[in-house]
C-alpha positions, 0 to 999 in steps of 0.5 A: 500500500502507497503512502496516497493509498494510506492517506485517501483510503485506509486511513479515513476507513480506520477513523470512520469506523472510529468514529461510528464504533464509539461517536463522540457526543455533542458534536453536532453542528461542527467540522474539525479540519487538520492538514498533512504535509509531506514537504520533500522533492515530491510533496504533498498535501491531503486535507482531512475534514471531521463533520459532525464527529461522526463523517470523515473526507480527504481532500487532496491538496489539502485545506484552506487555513486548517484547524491543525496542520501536521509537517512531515518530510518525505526523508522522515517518511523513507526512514520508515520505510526503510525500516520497514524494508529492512526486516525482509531478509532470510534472517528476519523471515525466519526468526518470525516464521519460526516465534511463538508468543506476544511481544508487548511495548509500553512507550511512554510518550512525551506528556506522560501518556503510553501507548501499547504496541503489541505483536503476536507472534503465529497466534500466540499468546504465550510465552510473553515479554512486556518492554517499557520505556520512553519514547526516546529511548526507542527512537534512538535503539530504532536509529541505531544510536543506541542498542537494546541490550545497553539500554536494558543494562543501564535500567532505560528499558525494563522487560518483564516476563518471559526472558528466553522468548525475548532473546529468540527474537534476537535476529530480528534485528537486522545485522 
């Protein structure tokens, strides 16, 4: 799926079913608007409308004077797909193919709220790691500047749960 796909397609569908699963109350009568930039050689605009909470359309282009608007650059969008790309080697293949168990992240983001990120590997639910850190912390073990087992060592990374399964996982990483 193409970063144009994303953001006229599935996004607006992810949200939309949001917004009918769980519509917010009162907000009829009103139209939250929020802009997305991707600023680089090729960018581009995609203007997202809210209506009444409950109705959500993507404009191409963008939007005139949004409610938000949301820069991101294109070296920032290749970073992650080159991220992405770079767990698609044998090594990798076969370290998922060959996981069972759920691989849970607690990442506490700036303003002190988490978000849970959880892979399950092949349908399991067990064995299970739970790993807590900052944001930070995983930006940089993400970038390279940092790796996990230092992290974990000097106490900026916490695991909980089953140590083994973690350490299967190892080859994962690209190497």
């Amino acid at each position: 799926m193409g970063l144009q796909e994303y953001l006229e397609t599935y996004l607006p569908s992810l949200i939309q079913k949001r917004l009918e699963e769980k519509p917010v109350p009162g907000m009829e009568g009103t139209e939250f608007t929020l802009q997305i930039n991707i600023e680089g050689e090729s960018s581009l605009a995609y203007g997202i409308t809210i209506k009444d909470g409950r109705e959500i359309a993507v404009a191409p282009g963008g939007l005139d004077n949004p409610m938000l608007s949301i820069n991101l650059t294109e070296d920032f969008i290749h970073h992650i797909v080159d991220q992405v790309a770079s767990f698609t080697g044998r090594d990798q293949y076969d370290a998922v193919s060959k996981a069972k168990g759920l691989l849970k992240f607690d990442i506490t983001m700036p303003g002190d709220w988490t978000t849970p990120v959880a892979l399950s590997f092949n349908g399991a639910d067990s064995p299970h790691v739970t790993i807590s850190g900052s944001s930070n912390v995983f930006s940089r073990i993400a970038g390279g500047e940092l790796n996990g087992p230092q992290a974990f060592m000097q106490g900026q990374i916490k695991l909980d749960g089953d140590m083994a399964f973690v350490l299967s996982l190892a080859n994962l990483m690209p190497g």
